[in-house]
C-alpha positions as CSV (number, residue, x, y, z in Angstrom):
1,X,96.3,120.6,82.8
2,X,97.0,117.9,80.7
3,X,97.2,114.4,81.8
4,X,100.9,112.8,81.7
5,X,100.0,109.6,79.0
6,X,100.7,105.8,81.2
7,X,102.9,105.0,78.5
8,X,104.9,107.7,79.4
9,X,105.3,106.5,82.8
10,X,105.3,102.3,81.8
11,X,109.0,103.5,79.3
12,X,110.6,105.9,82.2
13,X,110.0,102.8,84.9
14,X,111.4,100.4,82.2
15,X,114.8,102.9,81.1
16,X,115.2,103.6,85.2
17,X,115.3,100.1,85.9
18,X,117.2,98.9,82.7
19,X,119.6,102.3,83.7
20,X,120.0,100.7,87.3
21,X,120.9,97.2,86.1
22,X,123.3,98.3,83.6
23,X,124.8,100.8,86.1
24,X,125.5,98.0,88.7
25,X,126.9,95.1,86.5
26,X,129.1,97.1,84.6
27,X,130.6,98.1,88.0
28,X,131.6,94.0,88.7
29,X,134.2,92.3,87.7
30,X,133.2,90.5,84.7
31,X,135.3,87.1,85.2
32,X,134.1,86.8,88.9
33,X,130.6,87.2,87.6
34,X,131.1,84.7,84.6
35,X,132.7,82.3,86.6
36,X,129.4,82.8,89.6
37,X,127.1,81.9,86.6
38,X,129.2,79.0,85.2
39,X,129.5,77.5,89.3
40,X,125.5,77.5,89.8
41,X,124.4,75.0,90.9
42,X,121.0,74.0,88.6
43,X,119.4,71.6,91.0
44,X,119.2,74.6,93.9
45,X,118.2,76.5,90.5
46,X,115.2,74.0,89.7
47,X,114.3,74.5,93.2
48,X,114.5,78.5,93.1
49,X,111.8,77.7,90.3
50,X,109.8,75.5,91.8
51,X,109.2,77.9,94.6
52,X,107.0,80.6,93.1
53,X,105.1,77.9,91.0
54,X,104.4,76.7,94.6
55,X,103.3,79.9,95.8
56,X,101.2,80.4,92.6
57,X,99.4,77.3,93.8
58,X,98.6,78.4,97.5
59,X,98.4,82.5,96.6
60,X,95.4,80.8,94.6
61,X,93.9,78.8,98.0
62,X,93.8,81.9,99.7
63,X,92.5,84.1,97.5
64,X,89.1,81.2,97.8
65,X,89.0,81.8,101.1
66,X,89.0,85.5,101.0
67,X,86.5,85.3,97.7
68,X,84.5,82.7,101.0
69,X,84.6,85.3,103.8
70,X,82.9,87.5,101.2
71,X,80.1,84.8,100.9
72,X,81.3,84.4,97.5
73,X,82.1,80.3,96.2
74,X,84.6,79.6,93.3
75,X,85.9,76.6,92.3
76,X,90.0,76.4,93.2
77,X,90.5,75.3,89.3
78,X,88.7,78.6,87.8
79,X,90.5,80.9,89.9
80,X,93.6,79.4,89.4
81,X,93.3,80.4,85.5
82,X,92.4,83.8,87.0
83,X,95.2,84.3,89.6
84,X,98.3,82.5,86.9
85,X,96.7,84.3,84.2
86,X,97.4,87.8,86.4
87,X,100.6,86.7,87.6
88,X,101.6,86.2,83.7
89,X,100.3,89.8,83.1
90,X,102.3,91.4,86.1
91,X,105.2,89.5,85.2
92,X,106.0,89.1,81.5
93,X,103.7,92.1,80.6
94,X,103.9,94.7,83.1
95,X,102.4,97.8,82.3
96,X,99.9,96.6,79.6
97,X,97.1,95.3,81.8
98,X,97.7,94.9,85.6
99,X,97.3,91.1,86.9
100,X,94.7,92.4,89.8
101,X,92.4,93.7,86.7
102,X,92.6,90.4,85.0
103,X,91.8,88.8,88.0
104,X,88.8,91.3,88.7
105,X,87.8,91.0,85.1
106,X,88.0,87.1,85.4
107,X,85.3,87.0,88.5
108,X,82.9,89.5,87.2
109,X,83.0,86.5,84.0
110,X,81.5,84.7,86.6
111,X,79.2,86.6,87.9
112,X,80.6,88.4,90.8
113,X,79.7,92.1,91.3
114,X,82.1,94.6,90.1
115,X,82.8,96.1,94.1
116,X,82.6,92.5,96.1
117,X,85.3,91.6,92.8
118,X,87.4,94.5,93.7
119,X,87.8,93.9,97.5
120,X,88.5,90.4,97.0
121,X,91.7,91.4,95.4
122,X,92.5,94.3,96.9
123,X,92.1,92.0,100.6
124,X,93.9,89.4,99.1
125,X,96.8,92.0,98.4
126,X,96.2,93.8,101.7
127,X,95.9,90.5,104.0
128,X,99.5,89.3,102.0
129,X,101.0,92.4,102.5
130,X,100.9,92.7,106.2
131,X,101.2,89.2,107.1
132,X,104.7,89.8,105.1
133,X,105.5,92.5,107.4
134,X,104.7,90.9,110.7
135,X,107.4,88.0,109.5
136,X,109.6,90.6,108.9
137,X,109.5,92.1,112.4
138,X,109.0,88.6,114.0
139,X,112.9,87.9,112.2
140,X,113.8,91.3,113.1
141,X,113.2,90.8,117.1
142,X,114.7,87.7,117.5
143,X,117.7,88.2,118.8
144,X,120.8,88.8,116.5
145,X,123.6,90.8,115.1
146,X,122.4,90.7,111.3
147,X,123.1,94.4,109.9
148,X,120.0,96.8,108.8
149,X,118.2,94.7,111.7
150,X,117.0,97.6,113.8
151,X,115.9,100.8,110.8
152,X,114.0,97.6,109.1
153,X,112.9,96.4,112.6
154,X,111.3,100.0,112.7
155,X,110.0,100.3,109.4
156,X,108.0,96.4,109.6
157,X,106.4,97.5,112.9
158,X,105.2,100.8,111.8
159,X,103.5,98.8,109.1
160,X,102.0,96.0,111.3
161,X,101.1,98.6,113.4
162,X,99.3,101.0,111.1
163,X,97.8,97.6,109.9
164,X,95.7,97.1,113.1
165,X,95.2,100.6,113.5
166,X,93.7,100.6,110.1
167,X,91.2,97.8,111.0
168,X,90.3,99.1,114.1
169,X,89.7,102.9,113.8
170,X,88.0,103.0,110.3
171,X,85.0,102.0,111.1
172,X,85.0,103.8,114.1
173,X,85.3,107.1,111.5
174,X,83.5,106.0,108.4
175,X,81.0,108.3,108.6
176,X,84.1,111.3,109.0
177,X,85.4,110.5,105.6
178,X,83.7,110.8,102.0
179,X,81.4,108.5,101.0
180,X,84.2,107.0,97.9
181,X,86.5,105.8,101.0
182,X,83.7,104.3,103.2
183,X,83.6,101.2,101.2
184,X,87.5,100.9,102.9
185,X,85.8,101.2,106.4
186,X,83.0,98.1,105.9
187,X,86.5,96.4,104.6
188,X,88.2,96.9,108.0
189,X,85.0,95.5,109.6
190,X,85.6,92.6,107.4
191,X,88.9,91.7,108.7
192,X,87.9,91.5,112.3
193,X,86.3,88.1,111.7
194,X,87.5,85.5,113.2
195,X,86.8,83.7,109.5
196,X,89.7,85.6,108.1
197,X,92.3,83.5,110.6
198,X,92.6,80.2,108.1
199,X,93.1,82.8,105.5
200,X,96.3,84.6,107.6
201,X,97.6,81.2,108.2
202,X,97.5,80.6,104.4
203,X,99.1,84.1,103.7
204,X,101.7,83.0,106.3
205,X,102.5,79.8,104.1
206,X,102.6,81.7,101.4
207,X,105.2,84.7,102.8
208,X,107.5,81.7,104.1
209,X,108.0,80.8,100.7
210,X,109.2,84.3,99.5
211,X,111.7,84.0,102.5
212,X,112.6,80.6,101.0
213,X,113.0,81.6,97.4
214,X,115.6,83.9,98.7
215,X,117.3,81.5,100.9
216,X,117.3,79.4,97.8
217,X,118.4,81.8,95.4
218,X,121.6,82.5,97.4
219,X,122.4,78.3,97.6
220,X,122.3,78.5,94.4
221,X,125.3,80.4,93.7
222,X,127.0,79.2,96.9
223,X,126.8,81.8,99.2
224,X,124.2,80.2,101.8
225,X,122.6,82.7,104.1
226,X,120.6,82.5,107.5
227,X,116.9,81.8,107.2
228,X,116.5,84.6,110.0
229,X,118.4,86.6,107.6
230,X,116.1,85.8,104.7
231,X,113.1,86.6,106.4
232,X,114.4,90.2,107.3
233,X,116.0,90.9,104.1
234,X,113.2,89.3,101.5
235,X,110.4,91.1,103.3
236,X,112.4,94.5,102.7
237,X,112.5,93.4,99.0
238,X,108.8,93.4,98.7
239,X,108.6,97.1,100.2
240,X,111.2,98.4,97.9
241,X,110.1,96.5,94.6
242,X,106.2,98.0,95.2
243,X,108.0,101.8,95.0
244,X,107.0,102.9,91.5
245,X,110.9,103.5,91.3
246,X,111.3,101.2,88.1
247,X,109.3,98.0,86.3
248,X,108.4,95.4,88.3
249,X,111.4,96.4,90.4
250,X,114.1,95.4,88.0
251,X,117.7,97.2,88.8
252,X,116.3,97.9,92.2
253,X,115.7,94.5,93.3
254,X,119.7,93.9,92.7
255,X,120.4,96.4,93.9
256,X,119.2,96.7,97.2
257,X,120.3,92.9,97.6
258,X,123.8,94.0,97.4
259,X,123.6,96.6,99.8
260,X,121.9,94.5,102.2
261,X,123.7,91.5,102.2
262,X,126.8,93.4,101.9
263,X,128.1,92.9,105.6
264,X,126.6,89.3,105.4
265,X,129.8,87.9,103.1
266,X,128.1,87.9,100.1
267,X,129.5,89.0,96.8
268,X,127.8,92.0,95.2
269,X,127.9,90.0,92.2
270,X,126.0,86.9,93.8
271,X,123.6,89.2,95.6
272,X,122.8,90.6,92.4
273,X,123.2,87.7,90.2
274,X,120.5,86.3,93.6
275,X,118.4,88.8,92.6
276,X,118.0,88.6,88.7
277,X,117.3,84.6,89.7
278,X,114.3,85.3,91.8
279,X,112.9,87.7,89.2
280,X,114.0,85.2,86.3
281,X,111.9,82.3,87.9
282,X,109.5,84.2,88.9
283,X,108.8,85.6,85.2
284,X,108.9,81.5,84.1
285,X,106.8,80.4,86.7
286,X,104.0,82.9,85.5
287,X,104.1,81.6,81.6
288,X,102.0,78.9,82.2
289,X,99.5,81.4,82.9
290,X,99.5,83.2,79.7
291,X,99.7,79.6,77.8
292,X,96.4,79.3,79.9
293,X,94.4,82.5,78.6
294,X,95.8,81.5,75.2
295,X,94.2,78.0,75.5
């Protein structure tokens, strides 16, 4: 059977997600929407940019300690090339080459084996991920009436849990499995250092500011939201924008920010005009990264 060509599926992301965006601002009220965009407020907007170029700068610290658990040394200044190079790639040029291969590619320049390379990344992605989703159900058992608390409550602790569950029965079954996926097994044994916990509390750092660029985002166009709120409803928007639904999540990003702040007071407009800003500054903060590769 022949193989369906990754271009194919790089233009049906793109036309979903363009499909999705257009489908859900022509359905607002155009003056409300102008007149949301003309009452920003550009210092919270400077801010909302400020915020991933921040998190550029720590993702990049804790990424050199994972690459350091490994028993592999970097300087901070050569992996920040690496890491703002990839994040220009994932953001400005998704689909062409991913940012995790650039960063891959950009250790193995430097001598690192192709498989320690590989893990690095993928722990680095791994380690983020989950430390995202105990915030998440940290915000979503505190005590509170915010809507969509308890189904996301759920869906959080299943991943936490499956998480430790993960890193504590695979290398109990390595040998069970075939040999491709035992390399996943010596990774669990990784994680159970006690080395890894400066790294967690880096990835911690680092998932407060996703909460924040929401948080910001929405005081940007006025309509101020709970922190606890944030931390509930900006983890969900990491889930849904990894679905291979559309492009780097675009239309569904919106989206599901309307729908979730919906019983929260918040215009559909700002929630979506919320989320275009986060992708928006997101997409800037990543240039310098490409300028980078260029230089």
């Amino acid at each position: 059977m022949r193989r369906v060509p990754r271009r194919f599926w790089f233009w049906l992301r793109l036309a979903v997600g363009v499909g999705v965006l257009f489908w859900l601002f022509s359905a607002f009220d155009w003056p409300t929407l102008r007149q949301q965009i003309v009452r920003m407020d550009w210092r919270w907007g400077l801010l909302c940019l400020a915020t991933p170029l921040l998190g550029i700068l720590l993702s990049t610290r804790k990424w050199q300690g994972v690459l350091r658990c490994l028993g592999i040394e970097r300087g901070y200044h050569t992996l920040l090339r690496f890491y703002w190079s990839g994040a220009f790639y994932n953001n400005v040029l998704p689909g062409s080459i991913g940012g995790d291969v650039v960063r891959i590619g950009g250790l193995k320049a430097t001598g690192v084996a192709l498989l320690p390379a590989t893990l690095a990344v993928l722990l680095d992605r791994i380690t983020g991920l989950w430390v995202g989703m105990l915030i998440g159900l940290g915000a979503c058992l505190w005590p509170s009436d915010l809507p969509h608390r308890e189904w996301l409550g759920f869906a959080f602790g299943g991943m936490v849990v499956g998480g430790v569950l993960a890193v504590w029965l695979l290398p109990q079954l390595r040998h069970l499995v075939p040999q491709r996926w035992q390399r996943y097994g010596e990774l669990a044994t990784l994680l159970r250092d006690r080395r890894w916990l400066p790294t967690l509390g880096m990835a911690v750092l680092f998932q407060s500011l996703v909460v924040l660029h929401l948080w910001v985002a929405l005081h940007a166009f006025q309509s101020p939201v709970s922190l606890l709120a944030c931390a509930i409803y900006a983890q969900a928007l990491v889930v849904i924008t990894l679905l291979p639904i559309s492009l780097n999540g675009i239309g569904v990003r919106e989206t599901a920010l309307v729908v979730l702040l919906a019983s929260n007071q918040v215009a559909p407009e700002v929630a979506a005009l919320a989320g275009s800003t986060i992708y928006l500054t997101g997409v800037l903060s990543s240039v310098p990264g490409g300028l980078w590769v260029r230089g």
